[in-house]
FIKOLZA-1660 file (N, C-alpha, C; in steps of 0.1 Angstrom, whole numbers, plus 5000, padded with zeros to 4 digits):
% residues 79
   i   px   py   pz ch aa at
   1 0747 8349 9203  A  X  N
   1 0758 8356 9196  A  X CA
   1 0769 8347 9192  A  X  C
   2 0772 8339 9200  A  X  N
   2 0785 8326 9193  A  X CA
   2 0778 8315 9187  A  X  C
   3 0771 8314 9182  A  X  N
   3 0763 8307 9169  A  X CA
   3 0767 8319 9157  A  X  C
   4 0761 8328 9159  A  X  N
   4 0762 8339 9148  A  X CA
   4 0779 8339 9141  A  X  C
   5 0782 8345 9154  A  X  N
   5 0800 8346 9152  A  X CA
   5 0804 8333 9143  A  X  C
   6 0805 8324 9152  A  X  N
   6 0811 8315 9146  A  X CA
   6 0801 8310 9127  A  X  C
   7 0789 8311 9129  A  X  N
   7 0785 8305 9116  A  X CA
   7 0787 8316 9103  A  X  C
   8 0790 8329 9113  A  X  N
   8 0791 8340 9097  A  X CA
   8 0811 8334 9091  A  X  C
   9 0813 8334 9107  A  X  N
   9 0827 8334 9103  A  X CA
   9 0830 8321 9092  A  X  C
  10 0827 8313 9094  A  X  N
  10 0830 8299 9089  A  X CA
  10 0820 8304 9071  A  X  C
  11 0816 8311 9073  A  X  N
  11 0810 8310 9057  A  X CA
  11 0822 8320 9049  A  X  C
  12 0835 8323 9051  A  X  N
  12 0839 8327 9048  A  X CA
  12 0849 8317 9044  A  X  C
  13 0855 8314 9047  A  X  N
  13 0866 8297 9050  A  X CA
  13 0865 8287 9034  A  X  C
  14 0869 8293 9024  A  X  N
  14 0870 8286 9012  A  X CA
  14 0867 8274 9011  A  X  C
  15 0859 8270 9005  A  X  N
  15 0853 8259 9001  A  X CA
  15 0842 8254 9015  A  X  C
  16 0833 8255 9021  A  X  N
  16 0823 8254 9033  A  X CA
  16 0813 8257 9026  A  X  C
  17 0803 8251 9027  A  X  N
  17 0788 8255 9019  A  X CA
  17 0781 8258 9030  A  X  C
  18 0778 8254 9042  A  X  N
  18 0769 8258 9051  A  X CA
  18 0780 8250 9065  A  X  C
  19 0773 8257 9077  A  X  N
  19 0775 8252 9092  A  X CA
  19 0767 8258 9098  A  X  C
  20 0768 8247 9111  A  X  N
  20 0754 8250 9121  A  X CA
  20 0759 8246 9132  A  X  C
  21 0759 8252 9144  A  X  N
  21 0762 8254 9157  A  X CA
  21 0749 8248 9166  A  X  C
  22 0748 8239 9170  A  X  N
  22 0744 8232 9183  A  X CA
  22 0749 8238 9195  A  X  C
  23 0742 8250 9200  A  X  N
  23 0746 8254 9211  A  X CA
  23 0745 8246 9224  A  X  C
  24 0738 8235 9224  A  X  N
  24 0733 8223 9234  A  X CA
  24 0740 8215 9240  A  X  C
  25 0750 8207 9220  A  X  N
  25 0758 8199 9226  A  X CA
  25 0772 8205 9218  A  X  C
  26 0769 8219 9214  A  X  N
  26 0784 8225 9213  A  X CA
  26 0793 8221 9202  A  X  C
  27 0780 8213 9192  A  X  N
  27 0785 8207 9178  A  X CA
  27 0783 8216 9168  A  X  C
  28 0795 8217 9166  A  X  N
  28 0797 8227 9144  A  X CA
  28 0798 8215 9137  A  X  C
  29 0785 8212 9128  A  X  N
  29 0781 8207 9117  A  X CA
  29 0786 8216 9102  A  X  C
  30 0795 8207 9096  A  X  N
  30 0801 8218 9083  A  X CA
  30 0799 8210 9073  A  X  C
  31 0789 8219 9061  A  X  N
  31 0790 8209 9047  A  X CA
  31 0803 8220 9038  A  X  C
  32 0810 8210 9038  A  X  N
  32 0827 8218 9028  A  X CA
  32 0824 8206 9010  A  X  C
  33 0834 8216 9004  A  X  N
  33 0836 8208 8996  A  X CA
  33 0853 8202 8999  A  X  C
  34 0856 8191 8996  A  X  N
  34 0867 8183 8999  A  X CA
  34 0879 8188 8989  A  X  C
  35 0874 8195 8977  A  X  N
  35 0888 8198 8970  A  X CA
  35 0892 8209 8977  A  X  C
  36 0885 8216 8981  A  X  N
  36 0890 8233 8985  A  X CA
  36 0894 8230 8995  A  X  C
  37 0889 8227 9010  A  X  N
  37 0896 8226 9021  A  X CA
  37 0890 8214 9029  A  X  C
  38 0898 8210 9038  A  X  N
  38 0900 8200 9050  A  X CA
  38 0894 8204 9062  A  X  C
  39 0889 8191 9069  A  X  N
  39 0887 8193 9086  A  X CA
  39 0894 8202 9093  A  X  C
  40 0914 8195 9091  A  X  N
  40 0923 8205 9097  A  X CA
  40 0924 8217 9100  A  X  C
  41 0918 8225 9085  A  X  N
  41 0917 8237 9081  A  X CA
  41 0909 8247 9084  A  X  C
  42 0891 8240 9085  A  X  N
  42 0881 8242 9094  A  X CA
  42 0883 8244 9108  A  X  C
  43 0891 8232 9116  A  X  N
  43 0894 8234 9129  A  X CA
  43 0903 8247 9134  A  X  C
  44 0914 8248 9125  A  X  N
  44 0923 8261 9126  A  X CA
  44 0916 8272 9125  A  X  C
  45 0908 8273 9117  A  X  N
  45 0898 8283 9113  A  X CA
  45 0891 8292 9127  A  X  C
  46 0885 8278 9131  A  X  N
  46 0876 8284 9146  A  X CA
  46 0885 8285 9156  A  X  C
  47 0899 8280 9154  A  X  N
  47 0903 8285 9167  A  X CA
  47 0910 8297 9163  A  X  C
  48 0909 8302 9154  A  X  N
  48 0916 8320 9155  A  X CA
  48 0905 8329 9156  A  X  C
  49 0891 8322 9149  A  X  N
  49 0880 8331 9159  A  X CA
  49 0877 8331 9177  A  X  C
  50 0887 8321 9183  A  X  N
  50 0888 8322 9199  A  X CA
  50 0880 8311 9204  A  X  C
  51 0875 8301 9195  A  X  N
  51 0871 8287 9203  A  X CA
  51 0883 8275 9203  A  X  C
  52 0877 8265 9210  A  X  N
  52 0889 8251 9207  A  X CA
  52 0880 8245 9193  A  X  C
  53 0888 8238 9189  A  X  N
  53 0881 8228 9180  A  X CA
  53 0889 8214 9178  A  X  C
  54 0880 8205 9188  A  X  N
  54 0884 8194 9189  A  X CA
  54 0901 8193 9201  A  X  C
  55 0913 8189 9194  A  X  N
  55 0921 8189 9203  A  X CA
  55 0927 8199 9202  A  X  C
  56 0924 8209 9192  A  X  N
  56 0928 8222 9187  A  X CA
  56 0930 8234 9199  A  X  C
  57 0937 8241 9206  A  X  N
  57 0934 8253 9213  A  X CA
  57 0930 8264 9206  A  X  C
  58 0922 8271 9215  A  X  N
  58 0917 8285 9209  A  X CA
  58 0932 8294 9203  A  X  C
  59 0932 8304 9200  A  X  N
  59 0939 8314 9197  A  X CA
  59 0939 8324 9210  A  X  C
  60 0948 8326 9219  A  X  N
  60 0944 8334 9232  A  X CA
  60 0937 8347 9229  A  X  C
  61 0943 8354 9221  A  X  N
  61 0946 8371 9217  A  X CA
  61 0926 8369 9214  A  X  C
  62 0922 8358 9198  A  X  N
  62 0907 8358 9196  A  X CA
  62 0897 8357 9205  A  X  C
  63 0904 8350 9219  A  X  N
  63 0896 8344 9224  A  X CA
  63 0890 8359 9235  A  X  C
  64 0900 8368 9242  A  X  N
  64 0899 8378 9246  A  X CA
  64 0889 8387 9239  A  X  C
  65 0893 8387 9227  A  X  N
  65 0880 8394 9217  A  X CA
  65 0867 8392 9216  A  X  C
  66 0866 8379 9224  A  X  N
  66 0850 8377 9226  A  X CA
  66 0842 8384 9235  A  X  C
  67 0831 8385 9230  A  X  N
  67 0824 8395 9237  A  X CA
  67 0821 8381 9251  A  X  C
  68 0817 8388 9264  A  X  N
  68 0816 8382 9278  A  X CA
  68 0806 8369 9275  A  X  C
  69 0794 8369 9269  A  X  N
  69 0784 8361 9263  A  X CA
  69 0790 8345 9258  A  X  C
  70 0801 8351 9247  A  X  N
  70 0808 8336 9238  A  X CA
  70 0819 8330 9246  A  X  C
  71 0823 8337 9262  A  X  N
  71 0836 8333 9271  A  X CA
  71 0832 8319 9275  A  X  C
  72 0841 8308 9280  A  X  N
  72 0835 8297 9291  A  X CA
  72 0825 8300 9302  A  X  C
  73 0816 8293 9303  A  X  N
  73 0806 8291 9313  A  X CA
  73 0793 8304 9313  A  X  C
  74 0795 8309 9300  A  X  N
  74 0786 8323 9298  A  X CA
  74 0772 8319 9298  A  X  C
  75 0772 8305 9291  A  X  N
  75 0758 8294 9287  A  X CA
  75 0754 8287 9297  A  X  C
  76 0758 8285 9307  A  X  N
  76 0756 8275 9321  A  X CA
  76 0745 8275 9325  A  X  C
  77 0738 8286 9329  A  X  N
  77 0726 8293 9336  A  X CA
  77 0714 8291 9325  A  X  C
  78 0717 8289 9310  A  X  N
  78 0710 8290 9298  A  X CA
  78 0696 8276 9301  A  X  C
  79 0697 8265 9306  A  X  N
  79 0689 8254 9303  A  X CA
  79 0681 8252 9316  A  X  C
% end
């Protein structure tokens, strides 16, 4: 479910042509176009859907909105 979230959300994010979530090593891979928008922008992006990105903090209020699954340590048990 936080692959989904995050990769529907990000296809929304002006100028992004695709992203892909590494649930493994927790990597968002983003092909953007460079005139429309920036890394900074991308990273702001995911943290108002309630993740960190990079040295970025989540948004608290988004982060609560996640369903129990997309919270810290939901994946632990996963491997």
């Amino acid at each position: 479910m936080c692959k989904v979230t995050i990769e529907e959300d990000m296809a929304f994010e002006k100028g992004v042509k695709s992203s892909t979530l590494d649930l493994d090593t927790k990597v968002l891979t983003v092909a953007y176009n460079a005139k429309k928008t920036s890394p900074d922008k991308i990273r702001t992006r995911i943290t108002k859907i309630g993740y960190n990105a990079d040295s970025l903090k989540r948004d608290p209020k988004a982060y609560e909105k996640l369903p129990a699954c997309c919270k810290d340590g939901a994946h632990q048990d996963d491997h």
